[in-house]
C-alpha positions as CSV (number, residue, x, y, z in Angstrom):
1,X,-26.4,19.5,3.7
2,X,-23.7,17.6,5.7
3,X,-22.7,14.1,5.8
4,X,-19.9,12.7,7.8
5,X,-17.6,9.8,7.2
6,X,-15.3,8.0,9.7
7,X,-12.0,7.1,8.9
8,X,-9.5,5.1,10.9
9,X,-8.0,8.3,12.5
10,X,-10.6,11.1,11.4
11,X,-13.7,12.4,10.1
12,X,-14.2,14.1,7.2
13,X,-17.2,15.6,6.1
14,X,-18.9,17.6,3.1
15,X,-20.8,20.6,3.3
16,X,-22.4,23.3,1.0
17,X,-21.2,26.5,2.0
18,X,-19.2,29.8,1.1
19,X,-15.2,28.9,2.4
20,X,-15.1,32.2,3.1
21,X,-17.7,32.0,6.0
22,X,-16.4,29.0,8.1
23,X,-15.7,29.5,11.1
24,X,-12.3,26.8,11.9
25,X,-8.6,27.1,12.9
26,X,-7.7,27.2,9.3
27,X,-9.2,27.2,5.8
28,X,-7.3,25.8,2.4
29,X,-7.5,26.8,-0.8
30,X,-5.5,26.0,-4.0
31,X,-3.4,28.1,-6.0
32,X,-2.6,27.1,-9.7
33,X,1.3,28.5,-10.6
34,X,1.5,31.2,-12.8
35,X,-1.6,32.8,-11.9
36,X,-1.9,36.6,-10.8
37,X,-5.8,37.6,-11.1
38,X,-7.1,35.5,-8.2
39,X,-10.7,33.9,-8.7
40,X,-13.0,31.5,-7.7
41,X,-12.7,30.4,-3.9
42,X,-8.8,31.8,-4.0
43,X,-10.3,35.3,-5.2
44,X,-13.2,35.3,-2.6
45,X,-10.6,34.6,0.1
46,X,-8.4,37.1,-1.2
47,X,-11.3,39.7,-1.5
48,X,-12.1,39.3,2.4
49,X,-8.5,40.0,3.2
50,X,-8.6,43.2,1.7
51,X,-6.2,42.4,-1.0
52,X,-3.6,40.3,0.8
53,X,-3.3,37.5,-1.7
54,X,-2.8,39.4,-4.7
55,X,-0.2,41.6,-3.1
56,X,1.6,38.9,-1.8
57,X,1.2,37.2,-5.4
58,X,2.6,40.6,-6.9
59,X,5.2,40.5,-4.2
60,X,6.8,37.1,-5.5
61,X,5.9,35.4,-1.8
62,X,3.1,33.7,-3.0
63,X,3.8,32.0,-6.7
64,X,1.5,28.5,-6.4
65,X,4.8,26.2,-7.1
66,X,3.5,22.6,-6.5
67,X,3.7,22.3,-3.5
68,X,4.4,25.7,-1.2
69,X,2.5,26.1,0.9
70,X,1.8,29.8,2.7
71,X,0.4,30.2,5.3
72,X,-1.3,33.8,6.2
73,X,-3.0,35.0,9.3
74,X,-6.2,36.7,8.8
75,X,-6.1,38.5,11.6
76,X,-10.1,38.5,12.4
77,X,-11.0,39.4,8.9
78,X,-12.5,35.8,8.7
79,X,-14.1,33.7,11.1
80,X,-11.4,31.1,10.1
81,X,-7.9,32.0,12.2
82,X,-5.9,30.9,9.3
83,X,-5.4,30.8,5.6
84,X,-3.2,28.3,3.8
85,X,-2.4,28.9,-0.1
86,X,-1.9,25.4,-1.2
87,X,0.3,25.8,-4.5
88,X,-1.2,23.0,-7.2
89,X,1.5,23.8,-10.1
90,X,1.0,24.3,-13.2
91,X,-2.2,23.4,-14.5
92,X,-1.4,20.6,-16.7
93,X,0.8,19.1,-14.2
94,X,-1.8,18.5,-11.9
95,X,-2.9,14.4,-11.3
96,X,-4.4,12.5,-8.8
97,X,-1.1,11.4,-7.7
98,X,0.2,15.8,-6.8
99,X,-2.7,16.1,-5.4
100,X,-2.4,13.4,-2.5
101,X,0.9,14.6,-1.9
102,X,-0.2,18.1,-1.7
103,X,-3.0,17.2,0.8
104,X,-0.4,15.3,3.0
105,X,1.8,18.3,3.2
106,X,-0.9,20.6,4.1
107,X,-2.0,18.4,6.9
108,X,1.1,18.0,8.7
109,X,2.1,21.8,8.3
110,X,-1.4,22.3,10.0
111,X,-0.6,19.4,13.0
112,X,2.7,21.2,13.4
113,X,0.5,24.3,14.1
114,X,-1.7,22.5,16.7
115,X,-4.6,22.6,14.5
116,X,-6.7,19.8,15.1
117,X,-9.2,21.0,12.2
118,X,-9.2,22.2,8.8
119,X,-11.9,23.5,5.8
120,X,-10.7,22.4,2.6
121,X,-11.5,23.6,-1.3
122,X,-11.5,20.4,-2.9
123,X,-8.1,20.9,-4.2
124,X,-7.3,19.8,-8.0
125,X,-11.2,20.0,-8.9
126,X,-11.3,20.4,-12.9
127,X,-7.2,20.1,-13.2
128,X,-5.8,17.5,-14.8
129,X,-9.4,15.1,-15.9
130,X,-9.6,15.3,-12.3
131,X,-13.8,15.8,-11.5
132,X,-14.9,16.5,-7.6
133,X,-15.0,13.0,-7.1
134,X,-11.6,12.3,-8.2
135,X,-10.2,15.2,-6.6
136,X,-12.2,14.7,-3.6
137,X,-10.6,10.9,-3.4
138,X,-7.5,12.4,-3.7
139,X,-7.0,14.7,-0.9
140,X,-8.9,12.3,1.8
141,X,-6.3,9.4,1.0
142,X,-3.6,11.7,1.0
143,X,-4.5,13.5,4.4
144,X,-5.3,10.0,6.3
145,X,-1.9,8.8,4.4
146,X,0.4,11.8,5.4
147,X,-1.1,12.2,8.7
148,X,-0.3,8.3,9.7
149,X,2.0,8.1,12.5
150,X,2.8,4.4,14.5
151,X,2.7,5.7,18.1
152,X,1.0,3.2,19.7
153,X,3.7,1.6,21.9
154,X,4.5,5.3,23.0
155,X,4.0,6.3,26.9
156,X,3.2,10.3,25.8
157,X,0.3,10.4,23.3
158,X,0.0,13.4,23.8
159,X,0.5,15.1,20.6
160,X,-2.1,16.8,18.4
161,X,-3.7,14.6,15.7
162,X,-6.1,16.2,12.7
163,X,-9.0,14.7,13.9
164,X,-11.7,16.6,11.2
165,X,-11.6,18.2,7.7
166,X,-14.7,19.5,6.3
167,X,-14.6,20.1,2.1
168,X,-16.5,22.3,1.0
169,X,-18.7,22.1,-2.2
170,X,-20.0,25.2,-3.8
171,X,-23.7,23.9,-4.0
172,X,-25.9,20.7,-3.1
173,X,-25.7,19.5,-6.5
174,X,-21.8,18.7,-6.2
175,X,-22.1,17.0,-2.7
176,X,-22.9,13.6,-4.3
177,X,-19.8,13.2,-6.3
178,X,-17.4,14.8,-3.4
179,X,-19.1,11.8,-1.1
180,X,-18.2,9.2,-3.7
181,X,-15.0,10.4,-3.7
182,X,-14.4,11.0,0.1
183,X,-15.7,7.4,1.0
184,X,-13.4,5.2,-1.8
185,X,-10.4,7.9,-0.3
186,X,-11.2,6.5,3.1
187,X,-11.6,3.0,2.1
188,X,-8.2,2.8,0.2
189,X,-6.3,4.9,2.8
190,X,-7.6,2.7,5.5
191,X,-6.6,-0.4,3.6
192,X,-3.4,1.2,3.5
193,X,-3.2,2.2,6.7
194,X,-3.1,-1.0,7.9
195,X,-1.1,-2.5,5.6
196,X,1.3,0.2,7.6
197,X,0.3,-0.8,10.7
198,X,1.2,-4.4,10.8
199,X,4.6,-4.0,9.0
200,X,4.9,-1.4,11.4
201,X,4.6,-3.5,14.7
202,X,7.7,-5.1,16.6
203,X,7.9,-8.7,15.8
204,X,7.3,-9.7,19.1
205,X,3.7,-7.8,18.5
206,X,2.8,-9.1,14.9
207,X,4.3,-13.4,14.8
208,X,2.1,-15.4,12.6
209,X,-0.5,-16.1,15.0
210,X,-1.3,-12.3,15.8
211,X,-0.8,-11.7,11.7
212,X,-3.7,-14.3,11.5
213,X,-5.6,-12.3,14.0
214,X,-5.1,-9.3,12.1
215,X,-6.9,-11.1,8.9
216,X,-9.9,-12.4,11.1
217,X,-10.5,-8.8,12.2
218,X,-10.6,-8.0,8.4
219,X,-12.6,-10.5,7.9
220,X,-15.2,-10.1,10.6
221,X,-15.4,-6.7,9.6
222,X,-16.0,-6.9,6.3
223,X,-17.8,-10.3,5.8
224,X,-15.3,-12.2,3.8
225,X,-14.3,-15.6,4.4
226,X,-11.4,-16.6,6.2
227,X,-9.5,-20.2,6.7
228,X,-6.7,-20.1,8.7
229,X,-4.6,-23.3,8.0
230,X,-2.2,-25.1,10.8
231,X,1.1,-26.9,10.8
232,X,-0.4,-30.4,10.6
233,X,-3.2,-29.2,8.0
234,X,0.0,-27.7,5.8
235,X,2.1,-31.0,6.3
236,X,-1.3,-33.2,4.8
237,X,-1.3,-30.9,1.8
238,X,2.1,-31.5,1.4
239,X,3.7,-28.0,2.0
240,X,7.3,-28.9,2.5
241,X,9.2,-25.8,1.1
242,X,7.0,-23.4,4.1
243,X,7.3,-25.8,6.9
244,X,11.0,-26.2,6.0
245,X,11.4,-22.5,6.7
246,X,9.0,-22.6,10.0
247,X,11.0,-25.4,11.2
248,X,13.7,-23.2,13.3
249,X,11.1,-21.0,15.0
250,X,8.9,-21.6,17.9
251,X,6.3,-19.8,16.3
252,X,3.7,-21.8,15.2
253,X,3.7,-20.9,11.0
254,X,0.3,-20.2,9.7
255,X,-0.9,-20.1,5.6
256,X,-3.5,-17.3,5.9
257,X,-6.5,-17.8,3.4
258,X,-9.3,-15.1,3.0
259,X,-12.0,-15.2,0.3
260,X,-14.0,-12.9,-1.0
261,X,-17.1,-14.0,-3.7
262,X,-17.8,-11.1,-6.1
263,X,-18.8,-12.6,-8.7
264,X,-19.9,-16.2,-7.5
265,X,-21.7,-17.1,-10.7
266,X,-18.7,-17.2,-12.7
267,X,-15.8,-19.1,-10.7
268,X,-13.7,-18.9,-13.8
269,X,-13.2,-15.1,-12.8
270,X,-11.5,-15.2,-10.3
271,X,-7.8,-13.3,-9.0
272,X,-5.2,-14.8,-6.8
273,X,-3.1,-12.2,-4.5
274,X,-0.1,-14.1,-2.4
275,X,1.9,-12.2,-0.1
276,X,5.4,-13.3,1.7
277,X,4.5,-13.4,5.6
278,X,7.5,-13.7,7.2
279,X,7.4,-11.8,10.8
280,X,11.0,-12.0,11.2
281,X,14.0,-12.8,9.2
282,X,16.9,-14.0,10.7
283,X,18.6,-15.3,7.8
284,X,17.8,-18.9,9.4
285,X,21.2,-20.7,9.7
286,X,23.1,-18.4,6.9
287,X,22.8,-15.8,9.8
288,X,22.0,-12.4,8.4
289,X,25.0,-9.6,9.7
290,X,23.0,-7.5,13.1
291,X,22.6,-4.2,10.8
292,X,20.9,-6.4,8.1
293,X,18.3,-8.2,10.8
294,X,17.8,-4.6,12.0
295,X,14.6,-4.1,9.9
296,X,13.8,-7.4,9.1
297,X,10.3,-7.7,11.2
298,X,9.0,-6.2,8.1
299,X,9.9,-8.8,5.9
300,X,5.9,-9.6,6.2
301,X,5.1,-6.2,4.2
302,X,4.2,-8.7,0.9
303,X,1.6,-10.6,3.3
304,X,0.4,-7.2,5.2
305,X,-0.5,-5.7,1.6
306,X,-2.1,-9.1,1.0
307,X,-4.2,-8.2,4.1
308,X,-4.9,-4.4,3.5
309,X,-5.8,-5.0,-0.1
310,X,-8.4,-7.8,0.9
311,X,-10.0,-5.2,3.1
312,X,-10.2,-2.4,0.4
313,X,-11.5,-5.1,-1.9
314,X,-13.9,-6.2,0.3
315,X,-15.5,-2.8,0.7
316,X,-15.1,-1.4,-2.8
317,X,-16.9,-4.6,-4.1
318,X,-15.7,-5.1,-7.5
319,X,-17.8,-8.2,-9.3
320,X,-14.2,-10.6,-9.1
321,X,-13.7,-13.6,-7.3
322,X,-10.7,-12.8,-5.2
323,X,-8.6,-15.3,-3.1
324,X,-5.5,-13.3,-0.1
325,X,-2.8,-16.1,0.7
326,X,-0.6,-15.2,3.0
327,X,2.3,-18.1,4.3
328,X,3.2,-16.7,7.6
329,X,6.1,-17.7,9.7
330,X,9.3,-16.7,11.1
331,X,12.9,-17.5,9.6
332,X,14.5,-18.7,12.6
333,X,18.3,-20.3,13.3
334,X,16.6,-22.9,16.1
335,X,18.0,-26.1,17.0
336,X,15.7,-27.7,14.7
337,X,16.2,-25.4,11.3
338,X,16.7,-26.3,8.5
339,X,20.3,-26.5,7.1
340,X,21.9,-25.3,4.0
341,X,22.0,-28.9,1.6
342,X,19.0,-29.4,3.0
343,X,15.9,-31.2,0.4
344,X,12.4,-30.1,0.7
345,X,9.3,-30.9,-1.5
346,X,6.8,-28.1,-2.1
347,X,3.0,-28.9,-2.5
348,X,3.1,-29.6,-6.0
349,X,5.4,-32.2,-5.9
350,X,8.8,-30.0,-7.3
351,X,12.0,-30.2,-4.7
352,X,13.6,-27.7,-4.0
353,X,17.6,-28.1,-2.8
354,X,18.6,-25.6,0.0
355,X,21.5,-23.7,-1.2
356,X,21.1,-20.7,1.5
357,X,18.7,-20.4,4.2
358,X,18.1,-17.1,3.5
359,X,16.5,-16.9,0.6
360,X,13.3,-18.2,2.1
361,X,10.8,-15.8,0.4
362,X,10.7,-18.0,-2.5
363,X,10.1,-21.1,-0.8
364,X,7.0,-20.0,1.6
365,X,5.8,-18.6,-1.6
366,X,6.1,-21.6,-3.5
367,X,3.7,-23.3,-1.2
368,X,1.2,-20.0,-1.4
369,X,1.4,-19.8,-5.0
370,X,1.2,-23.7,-5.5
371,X,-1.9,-23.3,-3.2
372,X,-3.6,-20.4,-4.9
373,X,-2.9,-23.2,-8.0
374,X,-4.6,-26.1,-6.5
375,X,-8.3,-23.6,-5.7
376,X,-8.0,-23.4,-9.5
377,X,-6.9,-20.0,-9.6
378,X,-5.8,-18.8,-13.2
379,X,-4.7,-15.3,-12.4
380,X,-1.9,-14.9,-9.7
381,X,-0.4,-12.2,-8.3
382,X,2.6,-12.6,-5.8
383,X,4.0,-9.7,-3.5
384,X,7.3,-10.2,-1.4
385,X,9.9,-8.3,0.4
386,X,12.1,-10.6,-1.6
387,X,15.6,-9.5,-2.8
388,X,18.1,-6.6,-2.2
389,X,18.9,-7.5,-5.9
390,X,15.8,-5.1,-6.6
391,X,17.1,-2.1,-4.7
392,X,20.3,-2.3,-6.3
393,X,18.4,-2.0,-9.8
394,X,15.3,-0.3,-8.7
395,X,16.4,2.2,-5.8
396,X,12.9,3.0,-3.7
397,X,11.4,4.5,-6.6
398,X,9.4,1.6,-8.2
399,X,8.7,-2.2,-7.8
400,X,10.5,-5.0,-9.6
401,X,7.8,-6.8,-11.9
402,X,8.5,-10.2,-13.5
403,X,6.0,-12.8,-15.1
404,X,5.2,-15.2,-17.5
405,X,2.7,-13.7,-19.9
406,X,3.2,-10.4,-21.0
407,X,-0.5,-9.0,-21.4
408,X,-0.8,-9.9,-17.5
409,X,2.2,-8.2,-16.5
410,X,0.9,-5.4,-18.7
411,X,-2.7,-5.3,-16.7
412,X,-0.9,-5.1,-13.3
413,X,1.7,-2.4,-14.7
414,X,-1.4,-0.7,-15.8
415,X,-3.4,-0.8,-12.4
416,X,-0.3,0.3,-10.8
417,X,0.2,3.7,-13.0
418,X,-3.7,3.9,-12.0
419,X,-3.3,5.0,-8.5
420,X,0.5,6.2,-8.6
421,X,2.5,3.5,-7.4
422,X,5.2,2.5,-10.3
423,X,6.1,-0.7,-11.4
424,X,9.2,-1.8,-13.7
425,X,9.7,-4.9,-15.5
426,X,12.5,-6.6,-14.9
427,X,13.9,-9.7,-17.8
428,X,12.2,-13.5,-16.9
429,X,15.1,-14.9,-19.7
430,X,15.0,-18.7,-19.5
431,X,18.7,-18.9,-20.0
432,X,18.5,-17.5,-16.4
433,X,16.9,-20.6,-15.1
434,X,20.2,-22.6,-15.3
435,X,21.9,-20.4,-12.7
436,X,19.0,-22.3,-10.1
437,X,19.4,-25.9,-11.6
438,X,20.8,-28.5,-9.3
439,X,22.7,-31.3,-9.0
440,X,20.4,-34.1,-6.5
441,X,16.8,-32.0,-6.9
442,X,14.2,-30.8,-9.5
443,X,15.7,-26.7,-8.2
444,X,17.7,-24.8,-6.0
445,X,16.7,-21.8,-4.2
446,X,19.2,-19.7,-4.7
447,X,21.7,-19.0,-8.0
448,X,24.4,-16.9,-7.2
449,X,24.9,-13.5,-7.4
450,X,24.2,-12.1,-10.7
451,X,20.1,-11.2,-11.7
452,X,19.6,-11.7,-8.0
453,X,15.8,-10.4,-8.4
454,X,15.2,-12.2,-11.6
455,X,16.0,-15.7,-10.5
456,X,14.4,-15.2,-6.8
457,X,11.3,-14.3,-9.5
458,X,11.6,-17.4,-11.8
459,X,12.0,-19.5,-8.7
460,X,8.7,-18.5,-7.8
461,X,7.4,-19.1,-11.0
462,X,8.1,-22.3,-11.3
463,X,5.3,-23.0,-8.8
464,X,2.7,-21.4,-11.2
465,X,1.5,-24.1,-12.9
466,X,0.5,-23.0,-16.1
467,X,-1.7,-19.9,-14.3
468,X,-1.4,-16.2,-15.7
469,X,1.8,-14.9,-12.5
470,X,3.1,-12.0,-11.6
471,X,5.5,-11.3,-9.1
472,X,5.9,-7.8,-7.6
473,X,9.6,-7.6,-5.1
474,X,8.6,-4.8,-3.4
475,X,12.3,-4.9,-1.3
476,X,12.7,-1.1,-1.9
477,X,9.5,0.5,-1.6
478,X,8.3,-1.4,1.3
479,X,9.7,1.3,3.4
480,X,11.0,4.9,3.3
481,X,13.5,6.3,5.5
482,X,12.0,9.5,5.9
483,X,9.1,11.9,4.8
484,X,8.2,11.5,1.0
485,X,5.0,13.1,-0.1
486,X,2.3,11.0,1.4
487,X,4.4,8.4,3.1
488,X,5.6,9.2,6.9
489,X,9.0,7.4,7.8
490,X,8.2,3.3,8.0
491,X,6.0,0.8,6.0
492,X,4.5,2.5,2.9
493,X,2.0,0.2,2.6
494,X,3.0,-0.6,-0.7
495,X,1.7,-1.9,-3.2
496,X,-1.8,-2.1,-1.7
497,X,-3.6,0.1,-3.6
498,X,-2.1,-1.1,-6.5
499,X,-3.9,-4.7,-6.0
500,X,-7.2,-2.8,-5.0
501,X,-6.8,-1.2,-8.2
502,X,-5.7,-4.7,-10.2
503,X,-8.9,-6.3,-8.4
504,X,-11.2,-3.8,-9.9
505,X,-9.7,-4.3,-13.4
506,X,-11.1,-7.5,-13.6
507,X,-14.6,-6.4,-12.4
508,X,-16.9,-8.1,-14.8
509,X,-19.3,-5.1,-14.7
């Protein structure tokens, strides 16, 4: 029995067979640490190579460290060319989380070999809690994650790309839950992926207009609704704190709506997701230095996950109403900006004083969180590239959280230790909501230098209204500078699955 299922860059299918008798480029198996007796698919692989695996295991090469990864030749005593040992760790060690990683590794050790596809165990299978379908979920998102690349503005394509893994079940009756697990791996990855993608692009390549684009293909795709509001639509609702920011740019600003009905007997269950569009960042008038503009065109990451998460959503079907806002624009020092001193008036009525141009997160946001308010949304979620303040405290390891009730910050903290992608919570003190106070309107955007990612938070918060709010600054794990586990160098496509996850929480099933 074999079923295949199409990623964005691959497909992946499921068989029933022996590993031992596939004939591919290169089979995988796992290898917990510690062990020396080989057994199971390890020990059948080892048995058709006369040996080799347990003498290399007696040997000290081969010792299943999380992570190592040997690779043995087997020299036409399989039909496969290759063998890699993928090393799982110690048993109890073993998650969801080491297992993506693990499957990322392996795949770009095998691209680097020219192998274009692979036959995989279904690495991590009874580890860890972890059943075939869990396991299964695991090493499809973290093969299409690792094996990412952003080459599409490349001349030379020409490079080898895993286009196929087959896993391999030991019998029909498993195939089920491997299929489960292979299609929610693909859906999430793909989410992810082009979550990526967009944060990715040039800004010439993704203004608001083509980020708008980007939604509509979502939702055409998947079904879900879409609204897609302009300048003079945002300036009748009142959206003065966005189209203060959008004022310097020639690019036409656009707030980004996208609906999805779950559960469409029950309005009162619903989720709002808002995520901080801006395509590039200047710094507006308080000009940013040239190595700090450098990688501001993803400065839109916040509204990309917005985007990617809608998708995933959208596929995985949980029974939750679930509203995507994304205020898209550039931050542009145009004749027309606007100037430090500067007054604007968000949607709900608050003004906002203009203390630096550059901290213009907050105030698109305002407008996308007052929005989500004025739908009648009770649950908000908002996700920004917003301060450096975060990477200062945070580093790239984990997302700043802040909020206003603790049992919601709780649920999202929750949803993000679900799928791997840390979150720490950061202090929402109200003595810190002097530092923003000012002296001719109701705030002011910025408040100097100390508990920079708090008050950019609070500022935010002010806009809530009343509605259960989060706020995720995802400033430091937007991006990575190199390899790291399952994320190539770029866009991380954080915290997408995290929201995916946080959607599902609230499934009323």
């Amino acid at each position: 029995m074999t079923k295949s299922i199409k990623g964005q860059n691959m497909e992946i299918s499921v068989v029933a067979g022996n590993i031992t008798q596939q004939e591919t480029p290169a089979i995988v198996v796992g290898m917990l640490q510690g062990v020396t007796d080989p057994a199971g698919a390890l020990g059948e692989v080892d048995q058709a190579l006369d040996g080799a695996i347990t003498s290399l295991i007696e040997d000290g090469e081969i010792k299943g460290d999380r992570g190592e990864l040997p690779l043995i030749h087997t020299l036409s005593k399989l039909p496969s060319k290759r063998v890699v040992v993928a090393g799982l760790g110690y048993s109890d060690s073993v998650s969801i989380n080491t297992v993506r990683a693990l499957a990322a590794s392996v795949g770009r050790l095998l691209r680097s070999k020219g192998v274009t596809q692979f036959v995989s165990v279904v690495l991590g299978a009874g580890e860890g809690g972890m059943g075939e379908s869990e396991s299964a979920q695991a090493v499809v998102e973290g093969a299409e994650l690792g094996l990412y690349r952003f080459d599409k503005h490349k001349t030379d394509q020409s490079s080898p790309q895993v286009g196929e893994i087959t896993l391999i079940a030991t019998d029909d009756s498993k195939i089920a839950n491997i299929e489960s697990g292979v299609n929610r791996g693909r859906i999430i990855a793909d989410a992810v992926n082009l979550c990526r993608s967009m944060a990715n692009e040039p800004p010439n390549f993704m203004t608001p207009t083509m980020m708008a684009e980007n939604a509509l293909d979502v939702a055409t795709s998947t079904g879900i609704e879409i609204e897609v509001l302009d300048r003079p639509q945002m300036a009748e609702l009142g959206m003065g704190a966005l189209l203060g920011v959008a004022q310097g740019s020639d690019e036409p600003p656009k707030l980004i709506v996208l609906r999805y009905h779950g559960d469409p007997n029950n309005e009162e269950n619903n989720l709002g997701i808002v995520g901080k569009g801006i395509t590039f960042d200047s710094g507006g008038l308080d000009l940013k230095s040239a190595a700090g503009m450098l990688e501001m065109k993803s400065d839109m990451a916040g509204g990309a996950s917005i985007i990617g998460a809608m998708k995933g959503i959208a596929q995985l079907k949980p029974k939750v109403n679930v509203v995507g806002i994304v205020p898209a624009t550039e931050n542009m020092p145009g004749g027309n900006a606007q100037r430090p001193s500067d007054v604007v008036k968000a949607m709900n009525g608050k003004t906002i004083e203009i203390g630096n141009t550059d901290a213009e997160g907050r105030l698109v946001l305002a407008d996308g969180v007052a929005y989500a308010r004025s739908l009648g949304i009770t649950k908000i979620v908002d996700v920004a590239t917003l301060t450096g303040a975060v990477v200062v405290a945070l580093g790239n390891l984990a997302s700043g959280i802040f909020g206003n009730d603790q049992n919601w910050i709780d649920t999202v903290i929750q949803s993000g230790e679900s799928v791997g992608e840390r979150l720490w919570q950061l202090p929402t003190f109200d003595e810190y909501k002097d530092q923003y106070k000012s002296d001719i309107a109701d705030i002011n955007n910025t408040g100097g230098r100390g508990a920079g990612a708090t008050i950019g938070a609070l500022i935010i918060g002010e806009f809530a209204d009343g509605a259960q709010w989060a706020h995720l600054d995802i400033a430091g794990t937007n991006r990575t500078s190199s390899v790291d586990g399952f994320n190539p160098k770029g866009a991380t496509g954080a915290p997408v699955r995290t929201l995916v996850a946080l959607a599902e929480s609230q499934s009323s099933e």
